[in-house]
C-alpha positions in Angstrom: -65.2 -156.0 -16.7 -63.4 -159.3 -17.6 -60.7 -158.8 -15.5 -62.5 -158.9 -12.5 -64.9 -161.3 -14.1 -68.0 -158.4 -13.2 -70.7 -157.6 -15.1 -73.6 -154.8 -14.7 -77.1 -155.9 -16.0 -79.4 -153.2 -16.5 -83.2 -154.2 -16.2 -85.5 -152.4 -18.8 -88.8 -151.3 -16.7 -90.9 -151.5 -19.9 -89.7 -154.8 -20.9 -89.4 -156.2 -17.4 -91.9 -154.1 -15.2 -88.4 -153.4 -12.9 -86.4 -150.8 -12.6 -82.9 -151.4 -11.5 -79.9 -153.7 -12.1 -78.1 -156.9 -11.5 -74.5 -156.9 -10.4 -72.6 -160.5 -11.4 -69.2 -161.5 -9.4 -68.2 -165.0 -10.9 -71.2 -167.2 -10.1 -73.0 -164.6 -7.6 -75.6 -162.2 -8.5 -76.7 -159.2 -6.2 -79.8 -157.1 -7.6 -80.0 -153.2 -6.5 -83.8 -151.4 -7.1 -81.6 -148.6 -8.7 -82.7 -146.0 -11.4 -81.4 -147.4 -14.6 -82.2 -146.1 -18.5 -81.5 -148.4 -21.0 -80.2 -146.3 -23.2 -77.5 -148.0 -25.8 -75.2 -145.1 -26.9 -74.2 -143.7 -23.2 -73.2 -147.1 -21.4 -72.4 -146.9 -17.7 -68.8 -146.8 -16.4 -67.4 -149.5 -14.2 -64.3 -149.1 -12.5 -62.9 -152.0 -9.7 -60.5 -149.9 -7.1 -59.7 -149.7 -3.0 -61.7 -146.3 -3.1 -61.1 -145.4 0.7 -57.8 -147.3 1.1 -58.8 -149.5 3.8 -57.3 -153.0 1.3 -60.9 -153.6 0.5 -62.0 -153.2 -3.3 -65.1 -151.3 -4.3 -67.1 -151.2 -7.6 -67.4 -147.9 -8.7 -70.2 -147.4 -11.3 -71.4 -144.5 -12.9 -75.0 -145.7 -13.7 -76.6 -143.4 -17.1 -79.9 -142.8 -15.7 -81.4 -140.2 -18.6 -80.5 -138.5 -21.6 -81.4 -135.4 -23.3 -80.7 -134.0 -27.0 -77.0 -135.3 -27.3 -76.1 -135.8 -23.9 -76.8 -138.2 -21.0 -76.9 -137.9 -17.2 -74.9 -140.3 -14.8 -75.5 -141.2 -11.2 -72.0 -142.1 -9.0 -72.9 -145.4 -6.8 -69.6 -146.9 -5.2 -70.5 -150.6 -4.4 -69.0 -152.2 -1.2 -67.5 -156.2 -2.0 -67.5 -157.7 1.3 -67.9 -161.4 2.1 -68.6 -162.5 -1.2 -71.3 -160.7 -2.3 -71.4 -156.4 -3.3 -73.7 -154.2 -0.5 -75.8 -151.5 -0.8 -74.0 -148.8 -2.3 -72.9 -145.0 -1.3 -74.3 -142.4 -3.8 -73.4 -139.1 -5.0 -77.1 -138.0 -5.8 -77.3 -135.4 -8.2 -78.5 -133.1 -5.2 -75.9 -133.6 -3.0 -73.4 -132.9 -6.3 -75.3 -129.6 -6.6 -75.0 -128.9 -2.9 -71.6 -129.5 -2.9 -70.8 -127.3 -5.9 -72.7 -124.3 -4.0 -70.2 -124.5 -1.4 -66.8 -124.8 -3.0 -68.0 -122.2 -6.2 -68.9 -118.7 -5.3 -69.3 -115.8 -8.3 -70.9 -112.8 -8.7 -71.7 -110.9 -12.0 -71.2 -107.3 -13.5 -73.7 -106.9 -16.0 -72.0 -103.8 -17.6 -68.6 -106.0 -18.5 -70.3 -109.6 -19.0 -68.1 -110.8 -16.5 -68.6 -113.3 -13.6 -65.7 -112.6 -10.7 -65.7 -116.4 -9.5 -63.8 -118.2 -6.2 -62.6 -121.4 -5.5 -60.0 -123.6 -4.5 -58.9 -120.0 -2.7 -58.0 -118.6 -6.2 -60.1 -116.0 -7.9 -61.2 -115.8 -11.4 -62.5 -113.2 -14.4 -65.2 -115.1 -16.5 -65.5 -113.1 -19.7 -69.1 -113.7 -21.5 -69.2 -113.5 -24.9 -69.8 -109.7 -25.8 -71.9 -110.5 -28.4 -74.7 -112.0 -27.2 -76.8 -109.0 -26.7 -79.5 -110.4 -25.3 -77.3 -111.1 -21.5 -78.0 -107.1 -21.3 -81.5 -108.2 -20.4 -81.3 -111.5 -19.1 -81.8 -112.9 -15.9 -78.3 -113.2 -15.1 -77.9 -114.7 -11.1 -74.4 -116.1 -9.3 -73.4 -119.7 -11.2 -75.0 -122.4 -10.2 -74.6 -126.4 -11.5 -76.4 -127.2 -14.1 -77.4 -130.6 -15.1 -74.4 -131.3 -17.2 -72.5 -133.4 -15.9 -69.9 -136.5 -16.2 -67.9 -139.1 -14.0 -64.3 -140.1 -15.0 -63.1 -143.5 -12.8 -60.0 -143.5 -12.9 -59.1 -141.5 -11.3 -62.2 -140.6 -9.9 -63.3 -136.8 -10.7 -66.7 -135.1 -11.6 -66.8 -132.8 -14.6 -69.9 -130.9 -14.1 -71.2 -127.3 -16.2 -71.9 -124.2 -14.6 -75.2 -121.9 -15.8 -76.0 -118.3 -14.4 -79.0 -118.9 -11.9 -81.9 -118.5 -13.9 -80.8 -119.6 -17.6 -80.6 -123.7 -17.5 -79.3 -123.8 -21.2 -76.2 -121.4 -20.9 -73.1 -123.1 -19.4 -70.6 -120.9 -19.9 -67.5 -122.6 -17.6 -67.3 -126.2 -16.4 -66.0 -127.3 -13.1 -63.3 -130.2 -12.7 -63.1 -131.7 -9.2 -61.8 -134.8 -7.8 -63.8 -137.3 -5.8 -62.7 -138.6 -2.0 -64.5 -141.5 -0.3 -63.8 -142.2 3.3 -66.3 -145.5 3.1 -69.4 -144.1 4.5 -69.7 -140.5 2.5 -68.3 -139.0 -0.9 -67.1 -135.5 -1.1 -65.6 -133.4 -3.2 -62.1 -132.5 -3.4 -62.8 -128.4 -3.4 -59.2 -127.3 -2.7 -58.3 -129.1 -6.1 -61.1 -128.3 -8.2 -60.2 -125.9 -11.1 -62.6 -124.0 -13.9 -62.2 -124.4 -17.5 -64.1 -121.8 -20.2 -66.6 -123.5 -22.6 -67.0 -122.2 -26.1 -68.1 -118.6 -25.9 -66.0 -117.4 -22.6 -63.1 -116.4 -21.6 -61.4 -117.4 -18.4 -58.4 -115.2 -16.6 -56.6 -116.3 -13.5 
């Protein structure tokens, strides 16, 4: 980030026998033990901001930290900058994401129609499955549930994350959009504006 003259170093366990990374402010260097893949084509985000509005900037970094066929996963880490040098940060762990989902996302499925009936944000939705594929007649089909998929926008800060019936890990039929709050010691998810969105195959109705 030139403009605020930062820069994120990620250290290469194999090449280094480390895992983590190096954050650089001007002349000052702060290294975090941090989970870190060094993996060229999915770059971490960086994004300099007042998070939690107190007039105090935070780094917020979404930190790549594994890939899969075509796809990477990301890690949220909002880095405190106080008296000249960046603190240990607050993380969104992948758990607490999933957690977090459970609670705002509730669904329930009619095997007969290939429909989930899914709430949130106090609104309820029809999730039509595509009729098609046969084999959801005999499937394991359980309530939606995250799914692994997922990605960090920075500004502004949001979470795009999949949903998969409980039970099938490589069907994601809907993804859900939610904003991010930080209050400077937790982050949360803004459930009362998160909002679904069908993925190829499905069909979503208000």
């Amino acid at each position: 980030m030139p403009e605020a003259d930062i820069t994120l170093y990620g250290l290469n366990k194999a090449l280094t026998g480390v895992n983590g990374v190096i954050l650089r402010r001007g002349t000052h260097l702060d290294f975090f033990p941090l989970p870190y893949y060094p993996a060229a084509p999915f770059p971490s985000g960086l994004a300099w901001t007042d998070c939690d509005g107190d007039g105090e900037q935070e780094l917020e970094v979404s930190l790549c930290i594994g890939t899969g066929t075509g796809a990477a996963a990301y890690q949220l880490y909002l880095f405190p900058w106080r008296h000249d040098r960046f603190h240990t940060p607050v993380e969104l762990s992948e758990t607490d994401l999933a957690a977090q989902v459970a609670e705002a996302v509730h669904s329930t499925y009619d095997p007969e129609a290939f429909t989930f009936s899914v709430q949130t944000a106090g609104r309820t939705w029809t999730l039509g499955l595509d009729a098609d594929a046969g084999w959801l007649a005999d499937a394991p089909v359980g309530p939606l549930t995250a799914s692994w998929r997922f990605s960090y926008d920075l500004e502004p800060l949001e979470v795009s994350i999949d949903l998969m019936p409980e039970g099938l890990p490589l069907y994601t039929p809907v993804c859900y959009r939610v904003p991010i709050l930080f209050d400077g010691t937790r982050i949360t998810l803004d459930t009362q504006h998160g909002a679904l969105t069908a993925n190829p195959g499905a069909v979503l109705r208000p």
